[in-house]
N, C-alpha and C positions, 0 to 999 in steps of 0.2 A: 593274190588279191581276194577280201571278201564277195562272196555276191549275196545279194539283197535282192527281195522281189518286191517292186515297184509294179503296181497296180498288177497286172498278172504275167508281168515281162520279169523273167530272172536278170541282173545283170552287177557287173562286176564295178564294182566302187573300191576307193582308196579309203584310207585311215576315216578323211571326212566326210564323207559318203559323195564323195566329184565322180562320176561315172570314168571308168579308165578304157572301155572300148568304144570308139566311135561310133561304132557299125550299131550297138545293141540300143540307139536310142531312137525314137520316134517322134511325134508329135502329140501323141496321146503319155508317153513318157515326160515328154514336157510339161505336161500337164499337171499331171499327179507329183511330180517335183515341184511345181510352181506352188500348188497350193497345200502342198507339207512346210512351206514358208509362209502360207499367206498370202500368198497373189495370185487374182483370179487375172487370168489371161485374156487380153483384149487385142486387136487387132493392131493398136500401136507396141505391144509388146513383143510380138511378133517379128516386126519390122528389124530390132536388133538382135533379134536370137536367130533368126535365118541368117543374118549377114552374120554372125559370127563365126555360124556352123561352115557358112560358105569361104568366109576367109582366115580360117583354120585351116582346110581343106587345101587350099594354095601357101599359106607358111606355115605351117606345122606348130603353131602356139597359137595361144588364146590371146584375139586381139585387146587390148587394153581400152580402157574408158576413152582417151583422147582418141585412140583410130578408130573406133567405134562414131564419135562424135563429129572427126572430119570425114572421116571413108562415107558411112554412112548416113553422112547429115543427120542426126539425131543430136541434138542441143543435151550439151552435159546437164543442164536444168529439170528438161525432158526425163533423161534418162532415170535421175535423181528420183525424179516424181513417181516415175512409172517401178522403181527399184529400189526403194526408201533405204537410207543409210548406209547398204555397200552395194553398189550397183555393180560393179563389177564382175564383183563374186557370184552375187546372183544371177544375174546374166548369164556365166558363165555355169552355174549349178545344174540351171534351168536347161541351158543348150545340151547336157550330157557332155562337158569339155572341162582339160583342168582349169584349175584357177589361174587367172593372169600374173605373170612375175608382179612381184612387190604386193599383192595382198598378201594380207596376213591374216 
């Protein structure tokens, strides 16, 4: 796998730059991912990027927009808003985790 240095953490990404090790992502990593797409990080954004890291961590995939939305009570509306046009993916970019089956 390539690795890429994101703000001054080295770490390993896939084809599309989806972080491929769990372990090498932070909070401050979040960050700097979030706003190479254009999203400043607010505390409602937060809210689904720890649930997803955390329930990755118990099924071993990247939860998808609907368990996102029931697990973590976050309204797909919400989500939409805070993640403009592929939420899922982003979410997912941003958390250092692959992309959820069925984005493309």
């Amino acid at each position: 796998m390539p690795v890429t240095t994101i703000g001054t953490a080295e770490v390993h990404v896939d084809a599309e730059g989806f972080l491929t090790e769990y372990d090498e992502w932070n909070e401050e990593v979040g960050r700097q991912l979030a706003a190479a797409i254009g999203i400043e990080l607010t505390e409602a954004h937060w809210k689904p990027i720890r649930f997803l890291r955390e329930d990755f961590v118990q099924h071993g995939e990247t939860a998808t927009l609907r368990r996102v939305s029931t697990v973590a009570g976050v309204p797909i509306k919400e989500l939409f808003a805070l993640f403009p046009k592929k939420p899922a993916k982003k979410m997912a970019y941003i958390a250092g985790l692959p992309k959820p089956r069925g984005c493309v």
